[in-house]
N, C-alpha and C positions, 0 to 999 in steps of 0.2 A: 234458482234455489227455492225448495218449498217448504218455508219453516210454519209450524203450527203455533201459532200464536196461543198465550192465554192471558190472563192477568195478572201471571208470577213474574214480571219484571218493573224496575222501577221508572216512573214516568219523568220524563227530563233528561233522560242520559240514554246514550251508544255506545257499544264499544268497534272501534275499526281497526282493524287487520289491514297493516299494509303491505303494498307489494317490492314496494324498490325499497331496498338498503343506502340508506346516504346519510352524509358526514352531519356533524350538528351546527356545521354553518349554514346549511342550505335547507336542514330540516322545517324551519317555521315557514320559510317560503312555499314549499315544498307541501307542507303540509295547508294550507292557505289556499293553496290551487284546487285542491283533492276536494276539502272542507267547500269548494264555493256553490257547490250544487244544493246545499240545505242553508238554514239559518242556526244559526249556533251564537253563545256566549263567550266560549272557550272552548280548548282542549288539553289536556294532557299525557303526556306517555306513562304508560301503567307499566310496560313492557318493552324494554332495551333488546332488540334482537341481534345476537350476535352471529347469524348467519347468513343467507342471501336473500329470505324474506325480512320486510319493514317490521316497523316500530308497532306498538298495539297502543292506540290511542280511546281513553274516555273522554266523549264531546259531552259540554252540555249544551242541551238546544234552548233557545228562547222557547216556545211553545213547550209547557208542561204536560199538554196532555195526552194520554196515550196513544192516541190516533197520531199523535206529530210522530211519536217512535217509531212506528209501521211503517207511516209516508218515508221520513229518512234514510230508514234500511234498507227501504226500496230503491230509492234513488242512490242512495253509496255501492250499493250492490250491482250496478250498473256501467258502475265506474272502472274500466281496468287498471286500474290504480292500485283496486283496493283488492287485496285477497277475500274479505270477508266482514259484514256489516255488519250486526246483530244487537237487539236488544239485553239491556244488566238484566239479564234473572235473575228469580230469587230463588235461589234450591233449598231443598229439604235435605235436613241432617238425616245421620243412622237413625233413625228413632228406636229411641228404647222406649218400651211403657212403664209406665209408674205402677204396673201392678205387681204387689210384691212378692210374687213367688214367680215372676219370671225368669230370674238366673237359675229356676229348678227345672226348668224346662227342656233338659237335653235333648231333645228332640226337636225343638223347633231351630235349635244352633246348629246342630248338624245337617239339617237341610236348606241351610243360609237364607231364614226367612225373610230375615230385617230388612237384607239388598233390596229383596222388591216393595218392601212397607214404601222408598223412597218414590215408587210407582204407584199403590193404590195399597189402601187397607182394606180393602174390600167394599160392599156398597149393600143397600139395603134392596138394590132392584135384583140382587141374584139370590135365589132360594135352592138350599140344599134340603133334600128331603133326608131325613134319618130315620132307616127304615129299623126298629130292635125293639124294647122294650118299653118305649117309651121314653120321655123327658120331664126332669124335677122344674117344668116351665116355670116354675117362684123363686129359682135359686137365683139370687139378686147378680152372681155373673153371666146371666144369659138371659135373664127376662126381659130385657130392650129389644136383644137380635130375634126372640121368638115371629113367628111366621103365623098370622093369622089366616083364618080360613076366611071366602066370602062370607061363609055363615056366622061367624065371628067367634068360630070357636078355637084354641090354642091346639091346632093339627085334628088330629083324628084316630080312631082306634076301632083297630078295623078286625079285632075280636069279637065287641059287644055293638059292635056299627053306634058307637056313640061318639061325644067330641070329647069324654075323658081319657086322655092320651097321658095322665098322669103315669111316669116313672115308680115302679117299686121294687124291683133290682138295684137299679144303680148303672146296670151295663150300658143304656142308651144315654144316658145323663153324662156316661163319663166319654161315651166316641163322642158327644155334642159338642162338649168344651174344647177338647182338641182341635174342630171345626172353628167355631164361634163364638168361645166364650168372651165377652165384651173387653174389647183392650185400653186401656188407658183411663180406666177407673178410677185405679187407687184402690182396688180390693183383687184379693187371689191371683189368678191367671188371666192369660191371654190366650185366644186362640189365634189359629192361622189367619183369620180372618178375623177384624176387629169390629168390625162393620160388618151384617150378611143378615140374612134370614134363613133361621132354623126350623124346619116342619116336623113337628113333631109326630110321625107316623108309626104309631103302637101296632106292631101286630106277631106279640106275645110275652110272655111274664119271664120267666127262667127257659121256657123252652121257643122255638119260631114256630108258629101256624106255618102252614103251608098255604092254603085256601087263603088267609090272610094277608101275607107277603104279595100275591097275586093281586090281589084287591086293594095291595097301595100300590103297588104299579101303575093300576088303571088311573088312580086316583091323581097320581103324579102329571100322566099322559094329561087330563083333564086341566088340571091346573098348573099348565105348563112349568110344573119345579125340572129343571135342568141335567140335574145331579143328583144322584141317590148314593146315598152310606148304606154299605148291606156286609156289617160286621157279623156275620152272621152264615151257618151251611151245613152241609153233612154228606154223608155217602149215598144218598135216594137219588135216584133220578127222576125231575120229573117233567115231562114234555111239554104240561102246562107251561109251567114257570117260564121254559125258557124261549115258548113262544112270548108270552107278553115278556120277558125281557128283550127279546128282538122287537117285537115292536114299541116298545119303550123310546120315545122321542130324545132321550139324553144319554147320559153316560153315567154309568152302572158300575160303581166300585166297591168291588168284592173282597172279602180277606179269606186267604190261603187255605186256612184253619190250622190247627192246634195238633195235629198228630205226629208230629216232627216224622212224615212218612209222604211218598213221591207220589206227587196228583197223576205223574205223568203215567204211572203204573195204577194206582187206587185212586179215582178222580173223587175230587172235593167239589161238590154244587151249592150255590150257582158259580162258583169262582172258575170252574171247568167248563163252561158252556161254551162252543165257539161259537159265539155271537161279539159282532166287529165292535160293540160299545161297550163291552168288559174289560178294567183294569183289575186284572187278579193281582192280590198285595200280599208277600209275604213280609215278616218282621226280621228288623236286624236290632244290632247289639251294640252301647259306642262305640266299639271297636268296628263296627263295620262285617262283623261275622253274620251271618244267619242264626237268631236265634234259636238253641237249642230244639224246641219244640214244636218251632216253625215248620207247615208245610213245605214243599219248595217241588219244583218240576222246570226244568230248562226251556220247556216247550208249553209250560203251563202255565206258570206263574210270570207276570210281565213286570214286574220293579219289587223292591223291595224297600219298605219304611221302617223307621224307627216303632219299637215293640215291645220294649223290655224298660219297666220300672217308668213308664209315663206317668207323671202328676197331671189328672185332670180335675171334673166336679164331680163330687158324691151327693147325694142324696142329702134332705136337707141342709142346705147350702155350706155343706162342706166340702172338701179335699182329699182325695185318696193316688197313692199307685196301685198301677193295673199293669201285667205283664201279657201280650197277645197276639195272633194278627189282627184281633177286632182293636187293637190302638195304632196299630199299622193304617189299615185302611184310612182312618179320617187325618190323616197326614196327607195323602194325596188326595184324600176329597178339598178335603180345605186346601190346598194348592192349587187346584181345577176350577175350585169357587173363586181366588185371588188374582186368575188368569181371567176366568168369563169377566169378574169384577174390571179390571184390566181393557177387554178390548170385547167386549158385546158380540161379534157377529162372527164371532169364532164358530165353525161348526163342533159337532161333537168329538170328528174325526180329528181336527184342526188341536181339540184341545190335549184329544188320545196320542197325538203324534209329538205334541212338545213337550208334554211331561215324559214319554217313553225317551227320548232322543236326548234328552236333557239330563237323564238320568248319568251318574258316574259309575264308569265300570269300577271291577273290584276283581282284586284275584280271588276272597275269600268267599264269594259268589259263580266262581266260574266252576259252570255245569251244574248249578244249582237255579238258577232263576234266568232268563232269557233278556233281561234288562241289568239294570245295574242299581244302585243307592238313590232314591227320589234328590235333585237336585234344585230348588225353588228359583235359586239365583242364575244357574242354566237356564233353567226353563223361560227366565225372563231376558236375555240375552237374546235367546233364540226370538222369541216375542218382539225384542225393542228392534232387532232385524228385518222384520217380518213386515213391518211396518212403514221404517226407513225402504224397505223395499217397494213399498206402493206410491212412494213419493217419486224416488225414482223412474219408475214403471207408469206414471201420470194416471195412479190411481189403482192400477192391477197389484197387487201383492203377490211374489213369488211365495207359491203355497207348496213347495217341494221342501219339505220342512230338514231332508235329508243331508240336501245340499245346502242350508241354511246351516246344519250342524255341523258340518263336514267344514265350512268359509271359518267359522266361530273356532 
């Protein structure tokens, strides 16, 4: 058995799992035989089993320190006596954050965020880049997660090739929050990710550069940001673009757009590119519907996020809703950021294949989107599988993430 140890269990105690069923005359002897392989103070039954596996025993051991707990699970784990040895952990509740507009967050509830907060809130070694208008980098719910450059500028802005990446829209500031806005504060929102680094890459005001958009790609490629938010596209094609999004080292998550009309007939760019590291996002509705105005294509559009009346950050460190696919998109980018956050050496494809698979079908999406409702608490399902697989496997991880969804 290969268990991962950490420092979330308490020092001095086991819990044992036994194997034989017997009467409570014969139990202390019984259990006295089991117990003589370690040092112990005592035992007690936590757990009465009324079936054909034993009693579930808390030992305490004479040796408080944590190394004695490892040694002993080792040794009772050996015993066929015992079904099962294992150190008291100490687990993490649902967490809710203290920020207080989080029960306005209907979006983060419907893609069941919280299940995986119990796993990771994310971490400051994963940078999503936010490729739009810019970010209000001073608004005090996101100025911790901001992404510093080597040069030590707050991103870059790749209109005036300067380090002011300052927000004056509002439209990047508000896909930011949804991403990353700082959790557990005590002020505003929360994003998908409580923990993360946010790069603020400007490249344009109310309308997108092209030439620019281009030139935070490279920029990305350079300093290896992972994950790109590109709430942002239109009807042009352009070849550029989507060679450096092919060569793009991450994953490229696109929104739909806004013409509530079919990519698959009138393609939307870069959401339309068939390049293997695009998640095209279109928006739904709490009901689950596709939002009215939302793009959508069966063969185009690969999941669907929440879209309609998100509270994110405004501009001077206020508060707004926004209706979109561009509030779509940073729902799965921030899910993508809380899985890398999660397990590191996920490839891109690894990460493209468990939020796709994870995703919940829908009838009111069928023949509209080629996925289903982004699903956070799938996706980590899939994930905690994925892993348990490589224990298993003495170290390979089953990466057929298909048949992982398919077991689940």
């Amino acid at each position: 058995m290969n268990i991962d140890y950490d420092n979330n269990f308490e020092a001095g105690k086991i819990i044992v799992s036994l194997n034989k069923n017997i009467n409570y005359f014969e139990s202390q002897t019984y259990y006295a035989v089991v117990l003589n392989r370690i040092e112990y103070e005592k035992s007690e039954v936590i757990f009465h089993s009324k079936g054909n596996t034993g009693d579930i025993l808390l030992v305490y051991l004479k040796n408080k320190d944590k190394s004695a707990v490892i040694d002993a699970v080792s040794k009772l784990s050996a015993d066929p006596n015992v079904s099962c040895a294992e150190p008291d952990y100490l687990l993490d509740m649902h967490d809710h954050p203290n920020d207080p507009y989080y029960t306005y967050l209907w979006g983060l509830h419907k893609i069941k965020v919280s299940s995986a907060w119990d796993c990771i809130k994310g971490t400051a070694d994963v940078v999503v880049g936010v490729t739009d208008s810019g970010i209000d980098y001073e608004h005090p719910d996101i100025k911790d997660n901001m992404w510093i450059s080597p040069n030590g500028q707050c991103g870059w802005n790749f209109l005036y090739d300067n380090g002011n990446s300052m927000d004056t829209s509002g439209h990047g500031t508000h896909t930011a929050g949804t991403i990353g806005a700082t959790g557990n504060n005590s002020i505003g929102i929360t994003g998908i990710c409580w923990n993360v680094k946010i790069a603020s890459l400007k490249i344009g005001d109310t309308r997108i550069d092209l030439a620019a958009a281009i030139a935070s790609i490279d920029f990305a490629n350079e300093n290896c940001i992972p994950i790109l938010n590109n709430s942002w596209g239109g009807r042009r094609y352009s070849p550029g673009l989507k060679i450096a999004i092919e060569q793009y080292d991450g994953l490229f998550i696109a929104s739909a757009g806004n013409n509530g009309t079919n990519n698959d007939i009138i393609p939307n760019y870069p959401s339309c590119f068939d390049c293997d590291n695009i998640i095209s996002v279109a928006a739904s509705t709490p009901d689950n519907s596709l939002a009215s105005f939302s793009n959508y294509g069966v063969k185009s559009v690969d999941i669907a996020a929440p879209g309609i009346d998100i509270l994110s950050l405004a501009l001077h460190g206020g508060y707004s809703y926004s209706n979109g696919t561009s509030m779509a998109a940073p729902h799965v980018s921030g899910a993508a950021a809380l899985l890398k956050s999660y397990i590191p050496h996920l490839t891109v494809s690894d990460i493209k294949n468990i939020i796709l698979l994870g995703a919940d079908s829908n009838d009111n999406l069928e023949g509209k989107v080629s996925g289903g409702i982004l699903n956070v608490k799938k996706m980590f399902d899939i994930a905690n599988f994925f892993i348990c697989s490589a224990d298993v496997r003495g170290g390979t991880p089953l990466r057929n993430f298909s048949t992982i969804a398919n077991i689940l």
